[in-house]
PQR file of N, CA, C, O and H, with PARSE charges and radii, in Angstrom:
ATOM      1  N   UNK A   1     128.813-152.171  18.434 -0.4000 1.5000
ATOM      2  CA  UNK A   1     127.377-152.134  18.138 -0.0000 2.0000
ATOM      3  C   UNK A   1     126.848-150.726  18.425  0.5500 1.7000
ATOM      4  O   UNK A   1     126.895-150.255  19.561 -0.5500 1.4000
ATOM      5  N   UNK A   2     126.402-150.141  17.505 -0.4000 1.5000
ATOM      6  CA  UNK A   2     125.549-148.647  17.338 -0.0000 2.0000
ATOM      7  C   UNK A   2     124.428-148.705  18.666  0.5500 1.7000
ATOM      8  O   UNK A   2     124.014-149.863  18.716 -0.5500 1.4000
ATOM      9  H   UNK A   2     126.364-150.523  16.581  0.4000 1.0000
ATOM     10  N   UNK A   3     123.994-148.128  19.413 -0.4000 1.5000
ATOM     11  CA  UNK A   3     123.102-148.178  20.095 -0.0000 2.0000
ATOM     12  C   UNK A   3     122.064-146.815  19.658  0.5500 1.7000
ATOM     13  O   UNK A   3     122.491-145.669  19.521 -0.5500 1.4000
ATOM     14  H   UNK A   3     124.331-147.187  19.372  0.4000 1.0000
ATOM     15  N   UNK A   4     120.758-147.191  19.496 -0.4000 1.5000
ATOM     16  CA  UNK A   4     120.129-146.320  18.819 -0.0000 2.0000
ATOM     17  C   UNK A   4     119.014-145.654  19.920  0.5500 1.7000
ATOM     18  O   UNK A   4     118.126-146.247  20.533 -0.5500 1.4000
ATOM     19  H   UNK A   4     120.411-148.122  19.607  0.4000 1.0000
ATOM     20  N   UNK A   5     119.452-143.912  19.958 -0.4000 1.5000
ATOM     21  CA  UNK A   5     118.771-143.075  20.798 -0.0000 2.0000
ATOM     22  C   UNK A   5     116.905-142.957  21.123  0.5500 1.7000
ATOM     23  O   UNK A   5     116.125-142.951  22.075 -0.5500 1.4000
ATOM     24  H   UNK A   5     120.174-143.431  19.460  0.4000 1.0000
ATOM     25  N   UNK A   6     116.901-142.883  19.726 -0.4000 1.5000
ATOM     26  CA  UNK A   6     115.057-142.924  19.262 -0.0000 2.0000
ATOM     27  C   UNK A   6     114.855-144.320  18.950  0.5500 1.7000
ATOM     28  O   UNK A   6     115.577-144.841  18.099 -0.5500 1.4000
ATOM     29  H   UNK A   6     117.534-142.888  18.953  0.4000 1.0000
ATOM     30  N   UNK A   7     113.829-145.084  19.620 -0.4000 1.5000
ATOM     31  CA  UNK A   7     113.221-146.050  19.125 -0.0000 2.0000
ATOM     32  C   UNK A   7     112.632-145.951  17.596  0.5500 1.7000
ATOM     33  O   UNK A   7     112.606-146.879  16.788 -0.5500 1.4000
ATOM     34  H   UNK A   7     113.243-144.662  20.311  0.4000 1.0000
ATOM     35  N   UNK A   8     112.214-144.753  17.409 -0.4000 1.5000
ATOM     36  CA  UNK A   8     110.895-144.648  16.243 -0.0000 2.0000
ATOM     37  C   UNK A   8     111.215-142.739  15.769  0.5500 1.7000
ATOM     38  O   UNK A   8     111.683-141.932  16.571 -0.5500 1.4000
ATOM     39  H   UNK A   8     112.235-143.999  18.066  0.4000 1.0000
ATOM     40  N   UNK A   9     110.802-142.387  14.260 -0.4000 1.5000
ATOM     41  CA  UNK A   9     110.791-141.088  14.210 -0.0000 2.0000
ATOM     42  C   UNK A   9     109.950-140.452  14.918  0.5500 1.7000
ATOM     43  O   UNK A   9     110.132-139.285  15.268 -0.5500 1.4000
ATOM     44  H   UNK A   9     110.422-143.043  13.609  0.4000 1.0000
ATOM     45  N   UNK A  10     108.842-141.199  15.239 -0.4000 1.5000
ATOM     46  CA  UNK A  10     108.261-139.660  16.167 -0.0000 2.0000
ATOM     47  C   UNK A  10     109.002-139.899  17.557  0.5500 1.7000
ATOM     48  O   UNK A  10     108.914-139.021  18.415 -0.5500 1.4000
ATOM     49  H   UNK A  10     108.694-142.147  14.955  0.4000 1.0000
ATOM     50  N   UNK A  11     109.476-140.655  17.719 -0.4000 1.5000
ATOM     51  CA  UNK A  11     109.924-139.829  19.190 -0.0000 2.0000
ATOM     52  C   UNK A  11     111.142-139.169  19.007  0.5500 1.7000
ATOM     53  O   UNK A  11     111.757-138.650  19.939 -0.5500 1.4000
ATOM     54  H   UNK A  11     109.548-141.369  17.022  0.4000 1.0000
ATOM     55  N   UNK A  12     111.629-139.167  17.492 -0.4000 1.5000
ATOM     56  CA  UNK A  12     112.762-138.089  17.806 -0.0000 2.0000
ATOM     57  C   UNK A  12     112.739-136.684  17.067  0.5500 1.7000
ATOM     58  O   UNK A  12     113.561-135.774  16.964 -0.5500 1.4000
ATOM     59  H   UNK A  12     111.130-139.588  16.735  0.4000 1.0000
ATOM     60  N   UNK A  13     110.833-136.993  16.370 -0.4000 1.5000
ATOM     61  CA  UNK A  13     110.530-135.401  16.162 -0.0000 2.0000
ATOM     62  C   UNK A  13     109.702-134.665  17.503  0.5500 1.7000
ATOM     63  O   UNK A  13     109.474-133.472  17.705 -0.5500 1.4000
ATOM     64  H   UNK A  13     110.165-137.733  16.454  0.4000 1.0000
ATOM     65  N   UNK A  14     109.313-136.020  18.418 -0.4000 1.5000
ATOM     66  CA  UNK A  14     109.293-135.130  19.762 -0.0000 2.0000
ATOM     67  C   UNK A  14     109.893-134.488  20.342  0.5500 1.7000
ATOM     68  O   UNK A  14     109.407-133.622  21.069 -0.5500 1.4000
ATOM     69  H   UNK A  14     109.498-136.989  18.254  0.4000 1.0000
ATOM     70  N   UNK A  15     111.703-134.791  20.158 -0.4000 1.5000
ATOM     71  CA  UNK A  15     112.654-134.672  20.687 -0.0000 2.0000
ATOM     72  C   UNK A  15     112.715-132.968  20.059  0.5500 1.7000
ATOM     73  O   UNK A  15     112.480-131.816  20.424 -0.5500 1.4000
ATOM     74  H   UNK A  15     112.097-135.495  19.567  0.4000 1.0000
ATOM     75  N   UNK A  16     113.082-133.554  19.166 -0.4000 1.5000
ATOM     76  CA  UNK A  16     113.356-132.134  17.825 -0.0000 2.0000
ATOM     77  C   UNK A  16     112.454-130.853  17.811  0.5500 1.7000
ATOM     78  O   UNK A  16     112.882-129.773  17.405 -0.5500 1.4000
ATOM     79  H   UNK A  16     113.273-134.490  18.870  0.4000 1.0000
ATOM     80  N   UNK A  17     111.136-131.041  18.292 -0.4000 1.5000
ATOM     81  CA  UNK A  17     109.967-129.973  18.781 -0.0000 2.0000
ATOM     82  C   UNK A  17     110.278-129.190  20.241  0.5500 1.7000
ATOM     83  O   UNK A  17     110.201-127.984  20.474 -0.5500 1.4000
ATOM     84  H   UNK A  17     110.788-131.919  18.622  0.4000 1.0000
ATOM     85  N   UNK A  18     110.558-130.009  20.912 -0.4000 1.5000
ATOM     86  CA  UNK A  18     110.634-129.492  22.281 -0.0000 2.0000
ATOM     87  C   UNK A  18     111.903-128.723  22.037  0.5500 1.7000
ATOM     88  O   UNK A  18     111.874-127.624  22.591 -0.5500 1.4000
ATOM     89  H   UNK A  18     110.620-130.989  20.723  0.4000 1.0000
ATOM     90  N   UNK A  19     113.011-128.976  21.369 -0.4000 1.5000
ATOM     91  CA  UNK A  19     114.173-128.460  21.614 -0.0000 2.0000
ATOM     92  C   UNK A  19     114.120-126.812  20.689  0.5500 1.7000
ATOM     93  O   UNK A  19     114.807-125.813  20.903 -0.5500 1.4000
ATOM     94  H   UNK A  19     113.034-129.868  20.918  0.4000 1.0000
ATOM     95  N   UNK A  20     113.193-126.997  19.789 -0.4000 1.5000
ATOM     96  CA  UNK A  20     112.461-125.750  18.807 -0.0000 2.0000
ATOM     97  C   UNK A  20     111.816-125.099  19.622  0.5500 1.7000
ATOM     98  O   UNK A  20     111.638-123.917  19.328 -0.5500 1.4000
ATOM     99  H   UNK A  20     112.635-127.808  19.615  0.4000 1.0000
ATOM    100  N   UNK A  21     111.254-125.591  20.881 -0.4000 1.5000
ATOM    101  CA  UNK A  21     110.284-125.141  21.246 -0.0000 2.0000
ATOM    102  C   UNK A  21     111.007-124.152  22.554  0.5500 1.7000
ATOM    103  O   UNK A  21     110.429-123.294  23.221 -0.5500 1.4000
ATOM    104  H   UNK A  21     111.400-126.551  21.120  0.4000 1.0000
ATOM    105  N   UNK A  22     112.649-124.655  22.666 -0.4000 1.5000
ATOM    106  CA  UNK A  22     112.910-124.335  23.668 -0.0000 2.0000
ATOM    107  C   UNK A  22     113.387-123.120  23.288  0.5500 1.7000
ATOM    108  O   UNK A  22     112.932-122.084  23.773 -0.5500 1.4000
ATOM    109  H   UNK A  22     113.119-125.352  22.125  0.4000 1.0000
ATOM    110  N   UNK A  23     114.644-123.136  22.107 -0.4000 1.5000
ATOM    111  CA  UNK A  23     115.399-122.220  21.326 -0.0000 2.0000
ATOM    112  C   UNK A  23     114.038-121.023  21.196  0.5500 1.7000
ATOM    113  O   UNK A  23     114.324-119.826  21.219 -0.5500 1.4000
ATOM    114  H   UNK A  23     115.013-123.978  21.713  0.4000 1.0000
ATOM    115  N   UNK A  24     112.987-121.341  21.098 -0.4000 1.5000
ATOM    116  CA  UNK A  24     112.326-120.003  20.618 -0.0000 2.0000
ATOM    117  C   UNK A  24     111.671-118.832  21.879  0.5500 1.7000
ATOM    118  O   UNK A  24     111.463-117.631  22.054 -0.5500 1.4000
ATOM    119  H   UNK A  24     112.754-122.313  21.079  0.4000 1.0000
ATOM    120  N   UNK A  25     111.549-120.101  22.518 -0.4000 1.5000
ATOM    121  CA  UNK A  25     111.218-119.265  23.899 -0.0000 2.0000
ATOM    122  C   UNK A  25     112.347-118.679  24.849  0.5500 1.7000
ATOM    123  O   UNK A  25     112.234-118.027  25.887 -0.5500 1.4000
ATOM    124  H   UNK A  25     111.718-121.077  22.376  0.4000 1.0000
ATOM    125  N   UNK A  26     113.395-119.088  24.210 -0.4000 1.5000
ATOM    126  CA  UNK A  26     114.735-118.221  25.134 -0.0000 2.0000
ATOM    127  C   UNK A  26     114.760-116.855  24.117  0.5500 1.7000
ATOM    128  O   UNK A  26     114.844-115.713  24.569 -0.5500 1.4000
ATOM    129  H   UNK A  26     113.487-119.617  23.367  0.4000 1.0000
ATOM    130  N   UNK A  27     114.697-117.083  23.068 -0.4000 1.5000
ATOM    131  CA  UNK A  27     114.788-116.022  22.569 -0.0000 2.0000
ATOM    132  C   UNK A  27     113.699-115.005  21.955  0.5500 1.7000
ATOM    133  O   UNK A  27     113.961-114.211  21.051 -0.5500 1.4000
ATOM    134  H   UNK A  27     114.629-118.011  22.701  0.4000 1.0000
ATOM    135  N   UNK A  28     112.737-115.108  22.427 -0.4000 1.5000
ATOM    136  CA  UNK A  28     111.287-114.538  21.863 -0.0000 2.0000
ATOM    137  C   UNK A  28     111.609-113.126  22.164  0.5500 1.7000
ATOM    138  O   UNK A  28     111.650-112.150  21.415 -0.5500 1.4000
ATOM    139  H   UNK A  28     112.524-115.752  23.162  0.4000 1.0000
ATOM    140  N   UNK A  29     111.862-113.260  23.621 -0.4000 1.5000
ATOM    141  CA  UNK A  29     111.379-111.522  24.363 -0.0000 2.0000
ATOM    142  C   UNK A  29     112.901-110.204  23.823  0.5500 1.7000
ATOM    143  O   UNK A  29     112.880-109.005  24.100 -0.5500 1.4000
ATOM    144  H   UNK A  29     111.829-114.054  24.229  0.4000 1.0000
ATOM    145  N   UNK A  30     113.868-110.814  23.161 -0.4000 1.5000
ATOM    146  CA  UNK A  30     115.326-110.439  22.738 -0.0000 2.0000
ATOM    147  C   UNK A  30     114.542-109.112  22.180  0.5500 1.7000
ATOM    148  O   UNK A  30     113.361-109.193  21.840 -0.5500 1.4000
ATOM    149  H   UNK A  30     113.885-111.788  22.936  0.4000 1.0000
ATOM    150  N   UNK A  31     115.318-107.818  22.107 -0.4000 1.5000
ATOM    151  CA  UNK A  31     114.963-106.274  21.228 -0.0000 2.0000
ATOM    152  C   UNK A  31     116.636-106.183  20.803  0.5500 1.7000
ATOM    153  O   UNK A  31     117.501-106.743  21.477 -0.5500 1.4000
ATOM    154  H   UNK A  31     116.276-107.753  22.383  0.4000 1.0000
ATOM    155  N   UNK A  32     116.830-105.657  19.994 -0.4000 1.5000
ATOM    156  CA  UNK A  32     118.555-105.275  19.550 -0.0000 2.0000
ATOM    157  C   UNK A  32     118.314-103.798  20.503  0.5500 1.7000
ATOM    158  O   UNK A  32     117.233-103.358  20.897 -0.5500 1.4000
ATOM    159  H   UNK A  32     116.128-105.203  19.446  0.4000 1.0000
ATOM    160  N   UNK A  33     119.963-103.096  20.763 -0.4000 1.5000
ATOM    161  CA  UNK A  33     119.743-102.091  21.537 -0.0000 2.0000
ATOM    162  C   UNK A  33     119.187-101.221  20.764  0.5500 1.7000
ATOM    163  O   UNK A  33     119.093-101.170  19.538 -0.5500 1.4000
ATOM    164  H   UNK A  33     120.840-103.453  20.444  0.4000 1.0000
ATOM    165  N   UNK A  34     118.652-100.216  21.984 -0.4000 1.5000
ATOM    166  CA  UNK A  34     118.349 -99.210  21.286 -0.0000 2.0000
ATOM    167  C   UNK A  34     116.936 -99.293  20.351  0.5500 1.7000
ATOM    168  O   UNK A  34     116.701 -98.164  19.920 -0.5500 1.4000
ATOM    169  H   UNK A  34     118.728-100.257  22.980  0.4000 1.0000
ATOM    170  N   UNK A  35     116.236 -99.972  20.041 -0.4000 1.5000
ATOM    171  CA  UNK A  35     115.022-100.459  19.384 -0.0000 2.0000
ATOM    172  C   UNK A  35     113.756-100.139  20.836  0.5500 1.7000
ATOM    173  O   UNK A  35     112.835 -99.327  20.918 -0.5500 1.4000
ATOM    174  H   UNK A  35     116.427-100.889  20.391  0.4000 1.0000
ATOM    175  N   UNK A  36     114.310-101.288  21.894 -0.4000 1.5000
ATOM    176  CA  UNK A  36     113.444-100.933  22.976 -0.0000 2.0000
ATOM    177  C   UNK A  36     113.085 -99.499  23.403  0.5500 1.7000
ATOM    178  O   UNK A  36     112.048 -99.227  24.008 -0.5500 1.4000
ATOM    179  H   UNK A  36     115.059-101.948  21.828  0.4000 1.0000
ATOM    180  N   UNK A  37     114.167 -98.464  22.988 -0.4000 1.5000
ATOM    181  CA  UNK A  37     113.608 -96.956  23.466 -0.0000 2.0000
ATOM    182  C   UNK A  37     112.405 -96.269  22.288  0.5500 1.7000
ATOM    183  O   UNK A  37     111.716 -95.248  22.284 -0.5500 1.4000
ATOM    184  H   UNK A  37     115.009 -98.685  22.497  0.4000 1.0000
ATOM    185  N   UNK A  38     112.512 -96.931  21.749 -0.4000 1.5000
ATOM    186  CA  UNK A  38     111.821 -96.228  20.258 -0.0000 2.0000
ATOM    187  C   UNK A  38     110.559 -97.119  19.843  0.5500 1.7000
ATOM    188  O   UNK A  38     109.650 -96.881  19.047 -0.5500 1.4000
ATOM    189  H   UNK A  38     113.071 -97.760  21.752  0.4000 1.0000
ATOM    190  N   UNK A  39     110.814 -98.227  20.654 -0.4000 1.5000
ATOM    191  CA  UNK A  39     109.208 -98.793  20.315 -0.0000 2.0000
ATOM    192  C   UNK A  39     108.072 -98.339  20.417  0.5500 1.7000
ATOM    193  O   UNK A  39     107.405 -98.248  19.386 -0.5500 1.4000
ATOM    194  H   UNK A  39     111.552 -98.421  21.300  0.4000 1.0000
ATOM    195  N   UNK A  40     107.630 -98.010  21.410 -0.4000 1.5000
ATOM    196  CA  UNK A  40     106.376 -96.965  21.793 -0.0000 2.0000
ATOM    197  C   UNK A  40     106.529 -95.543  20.793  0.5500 1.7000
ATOM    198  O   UNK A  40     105.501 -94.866  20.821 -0.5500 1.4000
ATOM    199  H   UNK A  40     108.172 -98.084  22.248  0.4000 1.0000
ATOM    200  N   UNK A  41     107.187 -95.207  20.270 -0.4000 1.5000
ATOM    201  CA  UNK A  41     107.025 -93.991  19.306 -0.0000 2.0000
ATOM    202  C   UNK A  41     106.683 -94.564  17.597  0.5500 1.7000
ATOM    203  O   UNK A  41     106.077 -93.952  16.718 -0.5500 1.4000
ATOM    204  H   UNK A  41     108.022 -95.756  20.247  0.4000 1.0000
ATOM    205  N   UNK A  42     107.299 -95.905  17.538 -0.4000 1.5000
ATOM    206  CA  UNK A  42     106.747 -96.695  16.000 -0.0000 2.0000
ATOM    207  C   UNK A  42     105.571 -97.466  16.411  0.5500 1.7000
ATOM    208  O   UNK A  42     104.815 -97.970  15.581 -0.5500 1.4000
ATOM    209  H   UNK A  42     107.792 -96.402  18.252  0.4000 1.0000
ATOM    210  N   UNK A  43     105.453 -97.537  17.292 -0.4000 1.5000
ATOM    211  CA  UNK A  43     103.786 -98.281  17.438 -0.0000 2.0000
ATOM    212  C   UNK A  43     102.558 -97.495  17.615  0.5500 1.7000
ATOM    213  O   UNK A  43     101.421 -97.833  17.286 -0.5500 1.4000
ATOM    214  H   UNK A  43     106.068 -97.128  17.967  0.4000 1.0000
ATOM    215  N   UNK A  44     102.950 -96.344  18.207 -0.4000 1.5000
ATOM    216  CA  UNK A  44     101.489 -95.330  17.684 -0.0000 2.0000
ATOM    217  C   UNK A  44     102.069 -94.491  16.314  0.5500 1.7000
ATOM    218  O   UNK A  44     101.194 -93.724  15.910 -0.5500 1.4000
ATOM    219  H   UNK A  44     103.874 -96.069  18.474  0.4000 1.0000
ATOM    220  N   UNK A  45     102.948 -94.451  15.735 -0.4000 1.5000
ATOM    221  CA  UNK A  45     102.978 -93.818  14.264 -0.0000 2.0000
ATOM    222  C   UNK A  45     101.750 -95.190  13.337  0.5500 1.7000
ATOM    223  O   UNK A  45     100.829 -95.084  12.528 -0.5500 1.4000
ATOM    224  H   UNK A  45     103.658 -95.074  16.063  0.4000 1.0000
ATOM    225  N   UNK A  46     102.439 -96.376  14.053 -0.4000 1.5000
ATOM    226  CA  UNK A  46     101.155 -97.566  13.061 -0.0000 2.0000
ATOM    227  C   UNK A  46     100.241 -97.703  13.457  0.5500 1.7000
ATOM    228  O   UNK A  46      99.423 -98.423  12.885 -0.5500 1.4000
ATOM    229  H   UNK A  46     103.188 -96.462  14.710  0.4000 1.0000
TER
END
């Protein structure tokens, strides 16, 4: 017998949000190298 995780779709697009929500906030603050030294020189050229 299958035992089923989510009762209902929204609780497993609750599931599915938080886990989006997590992936984005680990990776928000990420720069590739070398970008971080040069930021402050492309942000006052814009």
């Amino acid at each position: 017998k299958r035992k089923e995780q989510f009762p209902n779709e929204e609780s497993l697009e609750r599931f599915l949000v938080s886990q989006f929500n997590n992936y984005n906030q680990k990776f928000l603050c990420r720069v590739h190298k070398g970008f971080k030294e040069i930021h402050d020189t492309l942000e006052s050229m814009f």
